[in-house]
Each structure stands twice: as C-alpha cells, then as structure tokens.
N, CA, C and O atoms as a GROMACS GRO file, in nm:
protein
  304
    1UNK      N    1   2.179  -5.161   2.974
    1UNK     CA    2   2.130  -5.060   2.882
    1UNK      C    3   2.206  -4.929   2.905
    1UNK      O    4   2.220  -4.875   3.014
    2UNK      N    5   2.251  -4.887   2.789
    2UNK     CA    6   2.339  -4.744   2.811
    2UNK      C    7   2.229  -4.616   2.836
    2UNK      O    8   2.112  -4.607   2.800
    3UNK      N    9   2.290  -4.548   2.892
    3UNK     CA   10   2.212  -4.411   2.977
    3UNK      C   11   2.167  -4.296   2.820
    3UNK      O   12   2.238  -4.280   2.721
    4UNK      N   13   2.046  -4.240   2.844
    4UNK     CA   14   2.065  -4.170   2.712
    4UNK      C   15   2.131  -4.056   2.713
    4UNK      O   16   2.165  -3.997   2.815
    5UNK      N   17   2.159  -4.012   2.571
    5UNK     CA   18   2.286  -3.894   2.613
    5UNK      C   19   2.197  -3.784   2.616
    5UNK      O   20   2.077  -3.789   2.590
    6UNK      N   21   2.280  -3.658   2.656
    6UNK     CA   22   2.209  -3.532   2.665
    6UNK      C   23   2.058  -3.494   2.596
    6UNK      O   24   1.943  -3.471   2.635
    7UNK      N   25   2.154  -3.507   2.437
    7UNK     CA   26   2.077  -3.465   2.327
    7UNK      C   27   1.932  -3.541   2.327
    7UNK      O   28   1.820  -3.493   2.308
    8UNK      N   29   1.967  -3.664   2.353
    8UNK     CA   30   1.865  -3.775   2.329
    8UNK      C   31   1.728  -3.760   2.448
    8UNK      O   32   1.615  -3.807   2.431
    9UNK      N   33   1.789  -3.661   2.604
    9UNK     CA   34   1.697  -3.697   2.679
    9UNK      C   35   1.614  -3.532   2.681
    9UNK      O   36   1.503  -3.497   2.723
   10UNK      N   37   1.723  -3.461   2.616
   10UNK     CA   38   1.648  -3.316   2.594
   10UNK      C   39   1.529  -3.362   2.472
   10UNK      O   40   1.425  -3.398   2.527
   11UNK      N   41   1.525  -3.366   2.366
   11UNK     CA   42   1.455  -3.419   2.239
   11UNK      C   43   1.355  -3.482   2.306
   11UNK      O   44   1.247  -3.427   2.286
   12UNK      N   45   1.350  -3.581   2.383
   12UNK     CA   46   1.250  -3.677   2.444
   12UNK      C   47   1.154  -3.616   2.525
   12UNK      O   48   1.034  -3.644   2.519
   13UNK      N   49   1.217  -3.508   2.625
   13UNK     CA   50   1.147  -3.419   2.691
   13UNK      C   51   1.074  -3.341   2.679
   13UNK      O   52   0.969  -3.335   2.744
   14UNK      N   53   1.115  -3.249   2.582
   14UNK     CA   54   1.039  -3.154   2.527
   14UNK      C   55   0.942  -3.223   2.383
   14UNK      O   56   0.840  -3.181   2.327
   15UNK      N   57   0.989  -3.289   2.369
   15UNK     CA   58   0.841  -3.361   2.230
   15UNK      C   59   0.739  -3.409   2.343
   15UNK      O   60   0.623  -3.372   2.324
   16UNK      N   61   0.762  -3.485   2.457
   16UNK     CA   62   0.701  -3.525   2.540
   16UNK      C   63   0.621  -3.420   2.613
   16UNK      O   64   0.531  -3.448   2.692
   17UNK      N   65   0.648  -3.333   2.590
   17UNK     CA   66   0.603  -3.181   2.685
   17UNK      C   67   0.522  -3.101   2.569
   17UNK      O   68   0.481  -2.989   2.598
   18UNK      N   69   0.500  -3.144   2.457
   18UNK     CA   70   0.455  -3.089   2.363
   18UNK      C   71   0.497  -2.980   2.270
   18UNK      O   72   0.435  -2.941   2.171
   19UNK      N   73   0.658  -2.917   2.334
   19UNK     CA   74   0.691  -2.805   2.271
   19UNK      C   75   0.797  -2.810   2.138
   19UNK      O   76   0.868  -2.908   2.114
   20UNK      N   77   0.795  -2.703   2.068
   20UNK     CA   78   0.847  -2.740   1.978
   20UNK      C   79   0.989  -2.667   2.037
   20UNK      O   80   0.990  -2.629   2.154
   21UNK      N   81   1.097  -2.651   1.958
   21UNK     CA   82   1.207  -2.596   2.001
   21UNK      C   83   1.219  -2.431   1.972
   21UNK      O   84   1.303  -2.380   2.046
   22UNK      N   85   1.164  -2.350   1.896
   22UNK     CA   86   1.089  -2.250   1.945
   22UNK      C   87   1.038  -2.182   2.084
   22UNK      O   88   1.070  -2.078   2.142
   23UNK      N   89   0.946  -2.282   2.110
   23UNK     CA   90   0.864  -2.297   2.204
   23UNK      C   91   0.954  -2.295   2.389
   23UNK      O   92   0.948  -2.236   2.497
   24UNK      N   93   1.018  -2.389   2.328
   24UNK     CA   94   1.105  -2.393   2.464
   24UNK      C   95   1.212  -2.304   2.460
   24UNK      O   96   1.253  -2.256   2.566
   25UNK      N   97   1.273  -2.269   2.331
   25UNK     CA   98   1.336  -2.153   2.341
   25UNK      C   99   1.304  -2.008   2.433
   25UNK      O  100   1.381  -1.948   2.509
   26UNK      N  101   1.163  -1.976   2.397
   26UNK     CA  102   1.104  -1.870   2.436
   26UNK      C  103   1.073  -1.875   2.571
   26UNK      O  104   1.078  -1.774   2.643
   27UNK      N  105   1.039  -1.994   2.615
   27UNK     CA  106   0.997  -2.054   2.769
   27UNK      C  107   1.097  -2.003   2.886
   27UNK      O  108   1.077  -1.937   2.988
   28UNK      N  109   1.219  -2.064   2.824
   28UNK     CA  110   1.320  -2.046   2.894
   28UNK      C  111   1.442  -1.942   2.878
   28UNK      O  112   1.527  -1.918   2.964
   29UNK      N  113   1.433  -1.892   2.767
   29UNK     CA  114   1.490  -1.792   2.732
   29UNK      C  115   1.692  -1.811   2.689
   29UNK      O  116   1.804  -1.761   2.687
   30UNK      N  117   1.603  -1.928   2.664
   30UNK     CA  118   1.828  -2.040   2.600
   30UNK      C  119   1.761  -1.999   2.451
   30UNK      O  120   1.649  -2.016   2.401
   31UNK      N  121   1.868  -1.945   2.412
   31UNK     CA  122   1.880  -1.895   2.224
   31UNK      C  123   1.842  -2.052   2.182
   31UNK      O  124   1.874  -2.159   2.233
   32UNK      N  125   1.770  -2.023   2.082
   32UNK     CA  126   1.669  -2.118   1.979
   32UNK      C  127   1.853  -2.233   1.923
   32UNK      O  128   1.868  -2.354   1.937
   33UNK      N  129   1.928  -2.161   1.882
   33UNK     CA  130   2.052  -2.232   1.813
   33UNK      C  131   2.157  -2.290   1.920
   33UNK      O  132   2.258  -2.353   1.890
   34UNK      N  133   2.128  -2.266   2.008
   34UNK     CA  134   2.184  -2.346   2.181
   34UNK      C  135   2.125  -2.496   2.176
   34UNK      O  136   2.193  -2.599   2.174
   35UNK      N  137   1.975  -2.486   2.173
   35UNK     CA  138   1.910  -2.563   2.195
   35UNK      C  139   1.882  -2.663   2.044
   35UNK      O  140   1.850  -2.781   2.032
   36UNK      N  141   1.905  -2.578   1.962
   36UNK     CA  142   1.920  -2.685   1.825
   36UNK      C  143   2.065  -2.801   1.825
   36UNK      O  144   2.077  -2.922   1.807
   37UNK      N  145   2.166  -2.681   1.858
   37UNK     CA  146   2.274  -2.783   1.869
   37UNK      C  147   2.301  -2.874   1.993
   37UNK      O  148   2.370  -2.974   1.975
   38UNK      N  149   2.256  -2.850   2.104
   38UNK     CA  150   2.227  -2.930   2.212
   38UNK      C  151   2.123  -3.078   2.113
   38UNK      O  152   2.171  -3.174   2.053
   39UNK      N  153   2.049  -3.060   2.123
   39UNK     CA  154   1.932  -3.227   2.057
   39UNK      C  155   2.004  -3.250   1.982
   39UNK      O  156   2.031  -3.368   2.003
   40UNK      N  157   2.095  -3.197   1.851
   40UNK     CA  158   2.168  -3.233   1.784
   40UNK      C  159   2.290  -3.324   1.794
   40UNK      O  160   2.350  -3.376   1.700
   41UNK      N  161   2.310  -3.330   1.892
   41UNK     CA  162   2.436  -3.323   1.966
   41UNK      C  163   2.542  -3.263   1.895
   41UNK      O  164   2.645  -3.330   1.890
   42UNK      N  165   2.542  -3.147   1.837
   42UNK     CA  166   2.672  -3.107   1.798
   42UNK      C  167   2.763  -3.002   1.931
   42UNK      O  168   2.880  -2.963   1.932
   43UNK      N  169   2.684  -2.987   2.004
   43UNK     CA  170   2.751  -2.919   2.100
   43UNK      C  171   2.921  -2.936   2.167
   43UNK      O  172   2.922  -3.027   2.250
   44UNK      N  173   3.010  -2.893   2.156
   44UNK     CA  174   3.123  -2.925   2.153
   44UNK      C  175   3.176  -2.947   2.313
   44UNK      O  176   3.261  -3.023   2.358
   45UNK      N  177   3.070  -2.826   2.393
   45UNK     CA  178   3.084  -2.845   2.580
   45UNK      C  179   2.960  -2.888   2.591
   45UNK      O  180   2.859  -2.891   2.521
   46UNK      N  181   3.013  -2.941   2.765
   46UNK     CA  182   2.824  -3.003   2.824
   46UNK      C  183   2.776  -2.892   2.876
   46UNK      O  184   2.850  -2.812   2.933
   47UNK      N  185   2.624  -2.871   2.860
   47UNK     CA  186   2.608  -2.796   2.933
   47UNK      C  187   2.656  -2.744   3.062
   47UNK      O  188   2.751  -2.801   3.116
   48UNK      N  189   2.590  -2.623   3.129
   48UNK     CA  190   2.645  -2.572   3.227
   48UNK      C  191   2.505  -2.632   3.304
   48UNK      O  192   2.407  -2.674   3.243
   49UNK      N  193   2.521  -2.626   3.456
   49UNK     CA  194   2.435  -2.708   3.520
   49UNK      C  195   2.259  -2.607   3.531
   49UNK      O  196   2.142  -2.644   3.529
   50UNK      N  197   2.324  -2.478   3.540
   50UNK     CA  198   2.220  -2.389   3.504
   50UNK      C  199   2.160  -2.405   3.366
   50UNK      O  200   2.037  -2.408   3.363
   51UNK      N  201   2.211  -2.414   3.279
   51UNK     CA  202   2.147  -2.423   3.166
   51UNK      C  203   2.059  -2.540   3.173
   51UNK      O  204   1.957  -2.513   3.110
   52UNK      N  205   2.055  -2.684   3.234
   52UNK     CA  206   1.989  -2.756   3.260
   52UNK      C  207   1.921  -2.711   3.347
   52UNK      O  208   1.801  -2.738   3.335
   53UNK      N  209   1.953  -2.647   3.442
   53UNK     CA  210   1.818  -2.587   3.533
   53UNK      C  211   1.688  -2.519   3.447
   53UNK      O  212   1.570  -2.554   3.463
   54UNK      N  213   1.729  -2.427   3.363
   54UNK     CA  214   1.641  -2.375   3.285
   54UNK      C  215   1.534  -2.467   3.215
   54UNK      O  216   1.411  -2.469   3.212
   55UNK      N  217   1.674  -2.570   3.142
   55UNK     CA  218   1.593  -2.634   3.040
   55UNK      C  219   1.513  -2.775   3.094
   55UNK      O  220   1.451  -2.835   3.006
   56UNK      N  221   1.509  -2.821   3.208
   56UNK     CA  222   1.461  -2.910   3.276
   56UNK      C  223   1.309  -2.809   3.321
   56UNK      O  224   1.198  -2.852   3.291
   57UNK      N  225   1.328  -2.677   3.392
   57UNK     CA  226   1.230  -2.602   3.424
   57UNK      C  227   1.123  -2.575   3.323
   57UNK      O  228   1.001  -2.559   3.332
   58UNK      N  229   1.198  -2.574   3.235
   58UNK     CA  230   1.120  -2.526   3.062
   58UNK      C  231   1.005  -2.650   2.993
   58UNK      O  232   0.904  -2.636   2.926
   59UNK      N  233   1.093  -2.800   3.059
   59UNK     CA  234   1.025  -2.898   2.997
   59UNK      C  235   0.909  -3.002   3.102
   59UNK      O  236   0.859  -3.112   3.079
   60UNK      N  237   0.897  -2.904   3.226
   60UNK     CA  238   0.860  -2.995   3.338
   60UNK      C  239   0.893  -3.070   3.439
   60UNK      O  240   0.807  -3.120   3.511
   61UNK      N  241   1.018  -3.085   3.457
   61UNK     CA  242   1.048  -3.181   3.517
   61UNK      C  243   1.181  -3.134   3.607
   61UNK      O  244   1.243  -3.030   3.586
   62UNK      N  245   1.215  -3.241   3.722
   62UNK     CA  246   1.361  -3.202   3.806
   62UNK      C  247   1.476  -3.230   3.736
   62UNK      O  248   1.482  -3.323   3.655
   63UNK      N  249   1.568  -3.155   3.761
   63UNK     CA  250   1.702  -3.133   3.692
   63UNK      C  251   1.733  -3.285   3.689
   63UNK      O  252   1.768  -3.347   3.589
   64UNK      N  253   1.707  -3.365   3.877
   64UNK     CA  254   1.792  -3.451   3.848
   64UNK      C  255   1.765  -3.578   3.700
   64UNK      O  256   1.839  -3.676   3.690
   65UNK      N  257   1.663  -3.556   3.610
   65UNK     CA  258   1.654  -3.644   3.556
   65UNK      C  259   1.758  -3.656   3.453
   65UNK      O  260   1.775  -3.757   3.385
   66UNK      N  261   1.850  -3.510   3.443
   66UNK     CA  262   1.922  -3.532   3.337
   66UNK      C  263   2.069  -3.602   3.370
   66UNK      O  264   2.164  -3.618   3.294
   67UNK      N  265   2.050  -3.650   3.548
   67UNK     CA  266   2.129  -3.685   3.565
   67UNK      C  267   2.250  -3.802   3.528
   67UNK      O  268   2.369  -3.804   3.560
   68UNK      N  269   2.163  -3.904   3.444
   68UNK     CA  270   2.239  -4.030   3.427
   68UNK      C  271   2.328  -3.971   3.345
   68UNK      O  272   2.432  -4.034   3.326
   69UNK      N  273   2.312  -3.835   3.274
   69UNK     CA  274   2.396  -3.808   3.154
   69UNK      C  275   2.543  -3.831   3.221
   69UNK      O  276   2.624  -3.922   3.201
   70UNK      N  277   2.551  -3.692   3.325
   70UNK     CA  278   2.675  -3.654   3.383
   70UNK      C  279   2.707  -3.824   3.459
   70UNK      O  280   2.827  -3.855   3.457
   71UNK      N  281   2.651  -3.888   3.497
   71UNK     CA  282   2.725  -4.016   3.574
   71UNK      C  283   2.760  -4.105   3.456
   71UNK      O  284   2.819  -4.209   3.485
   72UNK      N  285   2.736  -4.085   3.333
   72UNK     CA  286   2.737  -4.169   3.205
   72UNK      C  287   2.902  -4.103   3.151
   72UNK      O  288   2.983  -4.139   3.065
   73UNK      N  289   2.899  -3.992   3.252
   73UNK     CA  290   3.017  -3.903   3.195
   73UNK      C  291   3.052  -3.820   3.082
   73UNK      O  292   3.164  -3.780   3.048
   74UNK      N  293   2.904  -3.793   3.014
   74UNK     CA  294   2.875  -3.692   2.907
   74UNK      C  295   2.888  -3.541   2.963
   74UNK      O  296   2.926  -3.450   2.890
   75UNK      N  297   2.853  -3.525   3.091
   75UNK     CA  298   2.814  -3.401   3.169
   75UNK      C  299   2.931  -3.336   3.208
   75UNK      O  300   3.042  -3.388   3.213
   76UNK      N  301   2.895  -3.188   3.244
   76UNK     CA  302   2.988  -3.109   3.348
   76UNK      C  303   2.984  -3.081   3.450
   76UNK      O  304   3.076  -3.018   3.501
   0.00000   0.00000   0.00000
C-alpha cells in the first residue's frame, strides 16, 4: 500500500480533528492559502519541517506522523 501524500494526510487530520481550514489556519497561525494549497496539493515545495511542526501541533498529533511522506520521498 502506497504511503499517503502530504496533502492527503494533512486533509485527513484536520477533518479528523474537527477543524475546518480556517480554523487551523488561525490555530496555528500558517496563512489560510498555504494551507489550501498544501491539501490541494498544488504546492510546488514540501513543506519546511517547521511548518509541519505547527501544523501537526495545530491538528493534535506528533510531527512524526507525517513522516511516511518524507520516506515516500514527497518531503524535505
């Protein structure tokens, strides 16, 4: 089974966490259109590892979960 990508495990997280993208915008303080194009995946770089710090902090959970991304080789 392939690892889910960024977009796919941010989206999962935060619906799972109840917030809307607003919501986690404000939480964490990552611009609302960061975080749109991140779930989107239109993002052109991977995040920065801080920015997952935030946004892992924002949705509950330890950074390392976003890890399969970067070993999937989506990551930076």
């Amino acid at each position: 089974m392939t690892p889910p990508t960024f977009a796919e495990k941010l989206t999962e997280l935060r619906a799972a966490s109840g917030l809307t993208q607003q919501e986690l915008a404000d939480k964490t303080g990552v611009p609302l259109a960061t975080i749109r194009r991140f779930e989107a995946g239109k993002n052109k770089r991977s995040p920065s590892w801080g920015l997952v710090v935030r946004l892992a902090a924002g949705v509950g959970v330890p950074c390392r979960v976003f890890s399969a991304c970067w070993e999937a080789g989506e990551g930076g």
